[in-house]
C-alpha positions in Angstrom: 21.9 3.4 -9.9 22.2 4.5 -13.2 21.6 8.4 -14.5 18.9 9.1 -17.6 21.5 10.9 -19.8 18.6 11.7 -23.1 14.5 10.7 -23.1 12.4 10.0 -26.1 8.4 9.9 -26.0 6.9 7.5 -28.6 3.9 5.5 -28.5 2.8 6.4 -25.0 5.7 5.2 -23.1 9.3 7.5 -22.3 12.2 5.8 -23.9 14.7 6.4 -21.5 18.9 6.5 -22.2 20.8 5.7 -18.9 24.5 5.9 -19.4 25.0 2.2 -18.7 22.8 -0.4 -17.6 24.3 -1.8 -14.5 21.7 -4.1 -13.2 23.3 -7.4 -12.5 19.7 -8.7 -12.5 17.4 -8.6 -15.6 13.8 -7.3 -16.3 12.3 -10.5 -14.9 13.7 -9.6 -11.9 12.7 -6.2 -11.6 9.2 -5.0 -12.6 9.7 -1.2 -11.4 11.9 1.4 -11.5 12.4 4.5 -9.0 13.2 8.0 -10.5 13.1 11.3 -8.7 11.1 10.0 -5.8 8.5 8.4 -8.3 7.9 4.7 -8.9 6.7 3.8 -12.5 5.8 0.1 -14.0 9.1 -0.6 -16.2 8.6 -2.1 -19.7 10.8 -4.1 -22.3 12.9 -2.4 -24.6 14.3 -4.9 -27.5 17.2 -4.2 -29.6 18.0 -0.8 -27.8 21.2 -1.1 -25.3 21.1 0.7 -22.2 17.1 1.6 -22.5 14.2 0.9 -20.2 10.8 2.4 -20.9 8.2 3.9 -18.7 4.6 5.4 -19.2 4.8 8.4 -21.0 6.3 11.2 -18.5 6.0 15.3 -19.6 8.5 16.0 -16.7 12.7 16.5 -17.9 14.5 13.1 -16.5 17.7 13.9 -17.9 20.3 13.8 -15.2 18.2 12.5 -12.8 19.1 8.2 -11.5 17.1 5.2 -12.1 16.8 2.8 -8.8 15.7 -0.9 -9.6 12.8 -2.1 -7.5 
């Protein structure tokens, strides 16, 4: 698991930082992500190392671990 160490909001999805990106599988082979007890629909992030995105969240994620689904 990796921890959401800084969150952005643009464009209707949360931009989320993890402090590495540790998945030895890749986006193909994971469609959703588990955070706090929550399951959101992961999206693509291009050019942006160590980022996943999510629908747009109000709640604080910082600090809180990102588990593959």
């Amino acid at each position: 698991m990796d921890e959401i160490v800084d969150k952005w909001d643009v464009g209707g999805l949360s931009l989320l930082t993890l402090d590495k990106y540790t998945p030895s599988v890749t986006l193909k082979d994971y469609k959703k992500v588990e955070i706090g007890g929550i399951v959101y629909q992961s999206e693509i992030v291009y050019d942006m190392p160590n980022t996943i995105a999510i629908p747009m969240v109000k709640d604080d994620l910082v600090g809180k671990n990102v588990k593959y689904l």
